[in-house]
C-alpha positions as CSV (number, residue, x, y, z in Angstrom):
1,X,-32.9,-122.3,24.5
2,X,-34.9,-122.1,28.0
3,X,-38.1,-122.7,28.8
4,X,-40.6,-123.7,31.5
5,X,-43.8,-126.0,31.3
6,X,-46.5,-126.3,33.6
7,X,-48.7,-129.3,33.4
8,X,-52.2,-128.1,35.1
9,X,-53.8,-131.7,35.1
10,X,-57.0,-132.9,36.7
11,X,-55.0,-135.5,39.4
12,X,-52.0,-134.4,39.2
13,X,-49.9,-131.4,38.2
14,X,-45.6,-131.2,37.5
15,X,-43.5,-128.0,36.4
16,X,-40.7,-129.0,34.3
17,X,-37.8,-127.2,32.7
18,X,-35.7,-127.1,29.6
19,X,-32.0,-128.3,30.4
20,X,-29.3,-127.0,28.2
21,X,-26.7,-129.5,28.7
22,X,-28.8,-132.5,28.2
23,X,-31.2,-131.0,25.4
24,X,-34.1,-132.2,26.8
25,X,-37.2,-131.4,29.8
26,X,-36.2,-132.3,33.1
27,X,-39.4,-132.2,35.8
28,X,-38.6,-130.0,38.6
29,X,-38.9,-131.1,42.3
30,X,-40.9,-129.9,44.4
31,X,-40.4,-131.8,47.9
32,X,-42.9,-129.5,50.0
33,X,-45.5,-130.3,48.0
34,X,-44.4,-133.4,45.7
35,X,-45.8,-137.0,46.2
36,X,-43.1,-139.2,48.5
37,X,-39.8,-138.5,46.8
38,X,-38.6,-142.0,48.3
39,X,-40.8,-144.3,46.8
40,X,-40.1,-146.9,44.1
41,X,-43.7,-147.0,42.8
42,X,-43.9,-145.9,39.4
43,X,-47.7,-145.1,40.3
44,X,-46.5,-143.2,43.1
45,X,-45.2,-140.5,40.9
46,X,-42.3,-138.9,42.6
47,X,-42.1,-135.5,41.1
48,X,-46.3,-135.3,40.7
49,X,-48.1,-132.9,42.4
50,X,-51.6,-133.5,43.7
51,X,-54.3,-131.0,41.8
52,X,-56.5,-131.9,44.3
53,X,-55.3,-132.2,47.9
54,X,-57.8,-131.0,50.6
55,X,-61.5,-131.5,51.0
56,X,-64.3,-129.2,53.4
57,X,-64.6,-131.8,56.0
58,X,-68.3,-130.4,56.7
59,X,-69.5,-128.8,53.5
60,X,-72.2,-125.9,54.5
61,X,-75.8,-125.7,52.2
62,X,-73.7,-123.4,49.6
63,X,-70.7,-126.0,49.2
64,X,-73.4,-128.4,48.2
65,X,-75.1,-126.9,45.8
66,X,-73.4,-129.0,43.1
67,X,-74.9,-131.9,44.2
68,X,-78.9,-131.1,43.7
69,X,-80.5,-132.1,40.7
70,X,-81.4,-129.6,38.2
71,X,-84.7,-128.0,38.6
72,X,-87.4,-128.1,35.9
């Protein structure tokens, strides 16, 4: 059996893949774009992907749209 799995989450995204051999997922690495592949923090998430990594550093009036109250 093979397979692939994409986890789409809301902080933080991984691919993973079936392995044969072993019979079970295996996440997938992605070092351009992983979290620090060094680290021994288990909140550090090695093979994590960030969902959300950039923000407008000067939002124009359209980028902040979402944050006006709703009109009545």
């Amino acid at each position: 059996m093979t397979g692939w799995a994409l986890d789409l989450g809301t902080t933080n995204s991984a691919v993973a893949r079936w392995d044969e051999p072993l019979e079970k997922p295996r996440l997938v690495a992605l070092p351009a774009i992983c979290r620090k592949q060094e680290s021994t923090d288990p909140l550090e998430g090695a093979h994590m992907v960030p969902s959300a990594d950039d923000f407008l550093a000067k939002p124009g009036p359209l980028d902040r749209l979402g944050s006006w109250p709703p009109s009545r």
